[in-house]
C-alpha positions in Angstrom: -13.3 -15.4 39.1 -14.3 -11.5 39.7 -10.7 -10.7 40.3 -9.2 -12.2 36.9 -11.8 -10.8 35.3 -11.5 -7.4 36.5 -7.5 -7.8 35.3 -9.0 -8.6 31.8 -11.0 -5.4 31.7 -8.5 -3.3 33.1 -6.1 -4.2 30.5 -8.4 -3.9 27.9 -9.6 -0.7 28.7 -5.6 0.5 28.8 -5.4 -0.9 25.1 -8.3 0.7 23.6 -7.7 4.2 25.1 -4.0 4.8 25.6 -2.4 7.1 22.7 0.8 8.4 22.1 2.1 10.7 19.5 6.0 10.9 18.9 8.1 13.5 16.3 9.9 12.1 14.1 12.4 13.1 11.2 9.5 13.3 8.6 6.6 14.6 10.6 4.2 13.6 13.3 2.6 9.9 14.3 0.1 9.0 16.5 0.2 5.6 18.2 -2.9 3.2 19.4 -4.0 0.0 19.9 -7.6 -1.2 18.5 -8.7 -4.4 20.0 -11.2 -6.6 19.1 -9.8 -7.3 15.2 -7.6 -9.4 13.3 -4.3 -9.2 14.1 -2.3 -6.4 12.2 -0.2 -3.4 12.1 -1.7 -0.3 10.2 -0.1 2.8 9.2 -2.7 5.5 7.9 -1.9 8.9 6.4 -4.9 10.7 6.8 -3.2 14.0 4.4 -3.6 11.6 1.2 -6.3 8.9 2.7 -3.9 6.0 2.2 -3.4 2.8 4.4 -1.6 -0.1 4.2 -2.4 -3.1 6.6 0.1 -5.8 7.4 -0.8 -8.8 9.2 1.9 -9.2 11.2 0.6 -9.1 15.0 -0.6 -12.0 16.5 -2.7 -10.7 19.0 -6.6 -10.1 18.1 -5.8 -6.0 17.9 -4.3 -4.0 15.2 -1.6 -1.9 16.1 -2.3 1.8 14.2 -0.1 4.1 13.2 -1.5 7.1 11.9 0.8 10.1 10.3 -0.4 12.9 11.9 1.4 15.9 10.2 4.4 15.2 7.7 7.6 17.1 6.9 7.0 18.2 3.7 10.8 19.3 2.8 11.8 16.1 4.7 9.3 14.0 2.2 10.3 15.2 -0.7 13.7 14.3 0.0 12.8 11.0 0.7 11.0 10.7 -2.2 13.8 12.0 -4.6 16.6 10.3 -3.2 15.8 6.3 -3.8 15.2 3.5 -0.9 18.7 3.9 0.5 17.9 6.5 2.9 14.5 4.8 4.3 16.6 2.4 6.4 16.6 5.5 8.9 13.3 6.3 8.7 12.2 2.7 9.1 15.2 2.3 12.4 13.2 5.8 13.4 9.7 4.1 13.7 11.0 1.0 14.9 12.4 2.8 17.7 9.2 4.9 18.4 7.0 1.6 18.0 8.7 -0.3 20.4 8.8 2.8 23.3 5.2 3.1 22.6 4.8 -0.9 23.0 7.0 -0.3 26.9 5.2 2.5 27.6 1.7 0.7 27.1 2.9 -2.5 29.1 3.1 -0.2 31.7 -0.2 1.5 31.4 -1.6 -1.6 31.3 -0.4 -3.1 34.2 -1.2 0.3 36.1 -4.8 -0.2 34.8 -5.4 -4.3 35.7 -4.0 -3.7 38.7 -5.8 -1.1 40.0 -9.0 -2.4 39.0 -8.7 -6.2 40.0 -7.2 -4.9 43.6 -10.6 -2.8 44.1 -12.7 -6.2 43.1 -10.1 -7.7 46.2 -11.1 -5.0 48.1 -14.3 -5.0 47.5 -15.0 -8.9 48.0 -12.5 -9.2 50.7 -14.2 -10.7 54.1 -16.8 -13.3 55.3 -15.8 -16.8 53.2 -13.3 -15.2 51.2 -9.6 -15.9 51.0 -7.5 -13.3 53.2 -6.9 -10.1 51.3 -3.0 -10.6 51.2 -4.0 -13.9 48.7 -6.9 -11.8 47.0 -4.6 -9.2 46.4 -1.7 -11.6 45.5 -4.6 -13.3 42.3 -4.8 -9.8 41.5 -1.3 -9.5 40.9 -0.7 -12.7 39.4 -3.2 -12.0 36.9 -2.4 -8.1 35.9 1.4 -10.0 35.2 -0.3 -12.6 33.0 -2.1 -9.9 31.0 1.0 -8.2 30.5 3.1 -11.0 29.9 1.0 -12.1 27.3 0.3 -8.5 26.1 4.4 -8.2 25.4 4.2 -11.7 23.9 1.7 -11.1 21.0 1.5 -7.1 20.8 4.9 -6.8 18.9 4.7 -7.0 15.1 6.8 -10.2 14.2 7.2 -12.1 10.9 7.6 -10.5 7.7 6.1 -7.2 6.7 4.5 -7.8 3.3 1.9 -8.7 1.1 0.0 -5.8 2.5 -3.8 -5.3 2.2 -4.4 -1.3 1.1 -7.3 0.2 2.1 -9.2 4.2 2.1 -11.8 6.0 3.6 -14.5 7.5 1.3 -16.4 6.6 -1.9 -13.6 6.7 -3.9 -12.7 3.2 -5.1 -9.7 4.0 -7.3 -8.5 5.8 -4.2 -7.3 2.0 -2.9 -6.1 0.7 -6.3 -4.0 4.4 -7.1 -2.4 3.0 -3.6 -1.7 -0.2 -4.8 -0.1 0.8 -8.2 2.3 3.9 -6.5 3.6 1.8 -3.5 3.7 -2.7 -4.7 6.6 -3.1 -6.0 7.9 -6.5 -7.6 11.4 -6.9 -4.7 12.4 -10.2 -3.9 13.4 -9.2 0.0 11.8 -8.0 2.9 13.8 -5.7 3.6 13.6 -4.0 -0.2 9.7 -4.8 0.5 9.2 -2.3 3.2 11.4 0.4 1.8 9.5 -0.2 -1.6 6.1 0.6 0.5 7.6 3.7 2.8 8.9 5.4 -0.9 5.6 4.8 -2.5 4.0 6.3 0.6 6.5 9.5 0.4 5.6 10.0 -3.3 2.2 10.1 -2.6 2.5 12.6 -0.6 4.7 14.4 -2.0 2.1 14.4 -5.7 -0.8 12.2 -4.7 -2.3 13.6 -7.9 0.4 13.1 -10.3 1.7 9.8 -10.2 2.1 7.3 -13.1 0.4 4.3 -13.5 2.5 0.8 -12.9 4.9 1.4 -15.9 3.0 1.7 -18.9 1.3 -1.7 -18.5 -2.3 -1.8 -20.0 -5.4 -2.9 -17.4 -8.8 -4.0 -17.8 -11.2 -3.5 -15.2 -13.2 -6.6 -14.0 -16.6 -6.3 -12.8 -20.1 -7.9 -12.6 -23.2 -8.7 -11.1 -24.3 -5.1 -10.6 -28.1 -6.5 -10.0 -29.9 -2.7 -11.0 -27.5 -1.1 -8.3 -27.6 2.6 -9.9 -25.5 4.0 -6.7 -22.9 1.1 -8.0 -22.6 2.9 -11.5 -20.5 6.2 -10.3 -18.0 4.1 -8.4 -17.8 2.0 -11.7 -17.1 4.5 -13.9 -14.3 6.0 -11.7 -12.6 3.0 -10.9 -12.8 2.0 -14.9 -11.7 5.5 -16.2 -9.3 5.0 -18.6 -9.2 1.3 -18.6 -11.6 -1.3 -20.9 -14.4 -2.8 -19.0 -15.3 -6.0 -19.2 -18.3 -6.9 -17.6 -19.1 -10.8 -16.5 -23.2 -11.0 -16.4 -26.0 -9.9 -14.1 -26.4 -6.2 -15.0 -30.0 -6.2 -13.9 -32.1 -8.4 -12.0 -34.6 -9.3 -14.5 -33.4 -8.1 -17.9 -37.0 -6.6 -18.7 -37.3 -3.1 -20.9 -37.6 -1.1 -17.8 -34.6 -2.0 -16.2 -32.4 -1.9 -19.8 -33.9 1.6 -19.9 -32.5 2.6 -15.8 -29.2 1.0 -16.8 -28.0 2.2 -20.3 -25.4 4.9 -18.6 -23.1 1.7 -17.9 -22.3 1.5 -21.5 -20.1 4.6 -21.2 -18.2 3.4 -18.4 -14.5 3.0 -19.2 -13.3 3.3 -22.6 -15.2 0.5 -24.2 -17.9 -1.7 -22.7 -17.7 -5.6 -22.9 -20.4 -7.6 -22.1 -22.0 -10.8 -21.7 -24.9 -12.3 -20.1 -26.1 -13.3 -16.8 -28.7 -15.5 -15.4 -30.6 -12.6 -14.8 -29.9 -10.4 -17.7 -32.0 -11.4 -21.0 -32.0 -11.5 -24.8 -33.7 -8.3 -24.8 -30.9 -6.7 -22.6 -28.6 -7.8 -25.1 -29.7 -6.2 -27.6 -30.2 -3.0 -26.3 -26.8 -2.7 -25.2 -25.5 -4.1 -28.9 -27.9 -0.8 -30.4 -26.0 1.1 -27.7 -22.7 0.2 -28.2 -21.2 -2.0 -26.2 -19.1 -5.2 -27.6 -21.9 -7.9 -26.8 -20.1 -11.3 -26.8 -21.7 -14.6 -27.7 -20.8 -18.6 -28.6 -21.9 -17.4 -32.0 -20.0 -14.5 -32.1 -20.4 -10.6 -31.2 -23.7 -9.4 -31.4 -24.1 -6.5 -33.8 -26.7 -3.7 -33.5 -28.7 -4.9 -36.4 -29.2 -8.3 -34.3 -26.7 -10.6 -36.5 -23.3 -12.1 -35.7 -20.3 -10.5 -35.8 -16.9 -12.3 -35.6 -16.3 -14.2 -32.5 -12.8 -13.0 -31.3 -12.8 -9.3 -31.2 -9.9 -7.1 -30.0 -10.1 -4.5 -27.2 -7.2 -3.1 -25.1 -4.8 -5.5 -27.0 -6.5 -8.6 -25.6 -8.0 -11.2 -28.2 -11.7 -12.1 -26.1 -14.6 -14.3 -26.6 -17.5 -14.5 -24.6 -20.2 -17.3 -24.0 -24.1 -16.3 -23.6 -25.3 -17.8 -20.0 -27.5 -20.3 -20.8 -29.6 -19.9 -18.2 -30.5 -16.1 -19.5 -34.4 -15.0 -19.3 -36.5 -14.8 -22.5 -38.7 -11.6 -23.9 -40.9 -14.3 -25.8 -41.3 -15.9 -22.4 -42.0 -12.9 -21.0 -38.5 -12.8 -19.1 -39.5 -15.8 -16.3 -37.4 -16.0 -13.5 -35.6 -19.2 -13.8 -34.2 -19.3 -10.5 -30.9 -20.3 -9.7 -30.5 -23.3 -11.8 -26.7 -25.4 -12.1 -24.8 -26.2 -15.2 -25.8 -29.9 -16.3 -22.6 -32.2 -17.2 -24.2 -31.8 -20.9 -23.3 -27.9 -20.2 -20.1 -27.8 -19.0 -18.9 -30.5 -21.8 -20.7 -28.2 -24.1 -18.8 -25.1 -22.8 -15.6 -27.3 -22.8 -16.4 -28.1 -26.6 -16.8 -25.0 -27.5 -13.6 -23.2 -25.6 -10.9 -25.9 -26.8 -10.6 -24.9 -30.5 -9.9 -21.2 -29.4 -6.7 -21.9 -27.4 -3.7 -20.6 -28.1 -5.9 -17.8 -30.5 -7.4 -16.1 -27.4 -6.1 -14.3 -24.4 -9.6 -14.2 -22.4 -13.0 -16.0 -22.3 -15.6 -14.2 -20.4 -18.6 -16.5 -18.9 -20.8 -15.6 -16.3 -21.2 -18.7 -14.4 -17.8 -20.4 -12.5 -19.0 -23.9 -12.9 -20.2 -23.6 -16.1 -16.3 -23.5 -17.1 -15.5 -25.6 -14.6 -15.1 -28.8 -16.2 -13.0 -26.7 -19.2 -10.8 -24.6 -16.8 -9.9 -28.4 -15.0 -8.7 -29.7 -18.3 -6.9 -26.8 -19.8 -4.7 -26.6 -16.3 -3.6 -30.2 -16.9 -2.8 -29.5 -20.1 -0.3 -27.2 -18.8 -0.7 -24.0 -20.8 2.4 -22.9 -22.7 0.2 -19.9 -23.2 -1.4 -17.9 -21.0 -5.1 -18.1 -21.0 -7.7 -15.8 -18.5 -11.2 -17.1 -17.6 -13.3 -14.1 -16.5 -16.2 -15.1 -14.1 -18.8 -13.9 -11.8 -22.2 -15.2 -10.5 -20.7 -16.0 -7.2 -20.2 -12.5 -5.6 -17.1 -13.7 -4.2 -13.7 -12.3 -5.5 -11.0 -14.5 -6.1 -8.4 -15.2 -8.2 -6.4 -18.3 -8.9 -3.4 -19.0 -11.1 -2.1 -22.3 -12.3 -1.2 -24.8 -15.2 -0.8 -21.1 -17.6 -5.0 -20.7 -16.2 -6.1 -17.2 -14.3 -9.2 -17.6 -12.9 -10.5 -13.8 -12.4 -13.9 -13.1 -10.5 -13.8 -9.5 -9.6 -16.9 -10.0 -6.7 -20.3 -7.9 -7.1 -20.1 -4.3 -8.3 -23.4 -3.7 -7.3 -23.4 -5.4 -3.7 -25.5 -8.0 -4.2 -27.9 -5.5 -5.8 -30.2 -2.9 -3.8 -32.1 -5.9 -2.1 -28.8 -6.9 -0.7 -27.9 -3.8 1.0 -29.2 -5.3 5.0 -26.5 -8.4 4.3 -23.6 -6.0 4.2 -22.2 -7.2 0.8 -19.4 -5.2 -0.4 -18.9 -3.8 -3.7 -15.9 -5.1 -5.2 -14.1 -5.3 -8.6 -11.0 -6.1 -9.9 -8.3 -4.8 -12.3 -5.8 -7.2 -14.6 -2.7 -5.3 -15.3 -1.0 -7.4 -18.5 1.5 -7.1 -21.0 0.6 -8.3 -25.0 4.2 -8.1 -26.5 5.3 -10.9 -27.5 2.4 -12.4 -26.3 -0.3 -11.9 -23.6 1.7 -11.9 -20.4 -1.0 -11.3 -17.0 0.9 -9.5 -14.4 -0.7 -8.9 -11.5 -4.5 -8.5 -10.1 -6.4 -6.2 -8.0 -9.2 -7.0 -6.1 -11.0 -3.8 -4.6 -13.5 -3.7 -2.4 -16.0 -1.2 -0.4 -17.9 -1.6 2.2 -21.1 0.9 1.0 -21.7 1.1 5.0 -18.9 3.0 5.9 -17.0 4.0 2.7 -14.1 2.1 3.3 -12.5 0.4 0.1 -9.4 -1.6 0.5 -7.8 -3.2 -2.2 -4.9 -6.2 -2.3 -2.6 -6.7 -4.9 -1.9 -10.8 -6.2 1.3 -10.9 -8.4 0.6 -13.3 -11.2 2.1 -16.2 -12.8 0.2 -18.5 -14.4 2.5 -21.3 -14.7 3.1 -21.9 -10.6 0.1 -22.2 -8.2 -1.3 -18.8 -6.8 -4.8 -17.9 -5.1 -6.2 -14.7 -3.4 -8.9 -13.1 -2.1 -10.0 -10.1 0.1 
């Protein structure tokens, strides 16, 4: 009916232009409503390009709050002084949230109402009910919009497990978030205050924060597919960190593209790799003569084209890695061999080959997810009583999944798919393992990190780990 629609557009129209900005103790905010999203609540501080998104509105809108100007005096106080003081600060934006939620309602109802009464107006007459009944449709459904505006608007539910996010080109930007503000409470309540101090001492030094303790990381990453734009994002989010790299570095593994690609090696502070699909022996080599730790089922590949040991070391992490099998061929003149899937044969061969390393590795790195599939089933009913890390790719996907002492890690596609990609919107994405090794290897949490190379937005979502009670996560 023109009249309930005409409500509708009214009220949508009040959502996705009415603003209000409140002071508050520590400095300026701006509030909006977005329609036409998942359901969440964001708070943005545009002064350090930091976000946090919680999904914790039910309605299809997210619910913004950006910090507009802070109170820098205010902040650092807050900052200094531990979580006991954000209880005011949180009552403070709870307060301002909800007057902005009133004052909205209103707006709202001004809005359907004036525009569903002209649609009376202007249909009134001829077969058409009398006015008084248009006009009372127009009422009735201006109420229902609001009603179930005031419903499902609120944030409800808990506010955690947040999903970080940043504007610009700056991967690291979204993880730096992650490590400064997660922290490992066990109540809401500590949850949010946790997130508000991270979010003060950002501000306060948003270039002179510690990493999470002094926890060591590896970055996670793969299927780069000859994306050179990838590289620089890379090698910024790997700085300081080992990078162990799942398969897929080019898209045919020939001479040409070894050549376009050898500035990877130098990204983070040692270079682990082994193949893809469509990497090749000849690729393997090259990077072996260039320095990275190429790892094989015979063992790491050395420069001179031999076999090294087949557990090496790096970052305090005992690793093996298994050649895809599926990898092109220089004798065959690198033939594409398509997309072809692991045979039984294959995974029991992988399987074979993987169970007389447990319990002296920390990490197997494999390209392909269902080549270790059949391996990564049986290990979890074995039940671990050490923790054991399967690094994949292939899939482009990230995800992570935790169970039976098992951490599946696929970090996604560095390189978006690759350059031919680009027009399906792929994201770049990657992921960081934060572990301990002392007394043993101990995973802690992982990061998955994404950005969209469209708009420059990466985002990135923390998943605490413990292998030994079911988990799973992705972006």
């Amino acid at each position: 009916m023109p009249i309930v629609l005409a409500a509708l557009v009214g009220s949508t129209l009040a959502l996705a232009t009415y603003r209000h900005e409140r002071d508050l103790s520590f400095g300026r905010i701006r509030m909006s409503v977005d329609p036409g999203h998942r359901g969440a609540l964001d708070i943005y501080v545009p002064v350090v390009d930091w976000g946090a998104r919680f999904p914790a509105v039910r309605m299809p809108v997210r619910v913004r709050v950006d910090v507009r100007s802070v109170n820098r005096a205010s902040i650092d106080r807050l900052a200094s002084d531990g979580l006991g003081r954000f209880s005011g600060v949180r009552a403070e934006a709870r307060s301002a949230l909800e007057s902005f939620i009133v004052q909205l309602l209103f707006v709202e109802l001004t809005a359907a109402l004036a525009l569903s009464g002209l649609v009376a107006l202007a249909v009134r007459g001829g077969r058409a009910p009398p006015l008084r009944t248009l006009l009372g449709v127009a009422a009735a459904a201006s109420l229902a919009c609001v009603f179930l505006t005031a419903l499902l608007l609120p944030p409800r539910g808990p506010i955690d497990r947040p999903e970080y996010y940043a504007h610009g080109a700056d991967i690291p930007v979204a993880l730096r978030a992650v490590e400064r503000a997660t922290t490992a409470s066990q109540t809401i309540s500590e949850e949010l205050n946790a997130q508000l101090a991270g979010l003060a001492r950002l501000i306060v030094a948003p270039n002179d924060r510690p990493a999470t303790g002094a926890l060591p990381r590896v970055t996670i990453a793969s299927d780069l597919h000859n994306n050179l734009l990838a590289i620089p994002a890379l090698e910024r989010a790997a700085a300081g960190t080992p990078v162990l790299f799942v398969g897929d570095l080019t898209s045919n593994g020939t001479p040409i593209e070894a050549q376009i690609t050898r500035r990877i090696v130098r990204a983070g502070t040692r270079f682990v790799y082994v193949s893809g699909n469509h990497d090749s022996d000849f690729l393997a080599h090259r990077l072996a003569r260039q320095g990275a730790l190429v790892l094989t089922q015979r063992g790491r590949l050395l420069p001179s084209g031999r076999y090294g040991p087949l557990v090496v070391t790096v970052g305090g992490l005992r690793l093996v890695g298994y050649s895809d099998p599926f990898e092109r061929r220089s004798r065959q003149d690198f033939k594409d061999r398509g997309e072809p899937q692991p045979t039984l044969a294959e995974q029991q061969a992988f399987a074979a080959w993987l169970r007389p390393l447990v319990g002296r590795i920390d990490a197997v790195l494999v390209h392909e997810p269902k080549l270790a599939q059949l391996a990564v089933q049986e290990l979890r009913q074995l039940d671990l009583a050490r923790p054991l890390a399967v690094i994949v790719g292939h899939t482009h996907r990230a995800l992570v999944e935790a169970s039976g002492g098992v951490v599946e890690f696929n970090g996604g596609t560095i390189g978006g798919g690759g350059t031919g990609n680009f027009e399906k919107d792929q994201p770049i994405s990657l992921g960081v393992l934060t572990y301990g090794v002392s007394p043993r290897f101990d995973p802690i949490a992982a990061d998955l990190v994404q950005l969209d190379p469209r708009t420059g937005l990466a985002k990135a979502e923390r998943q605490p780990l413990d292998p030994f009670a079911p988990t799973a996560a992705s972006p």
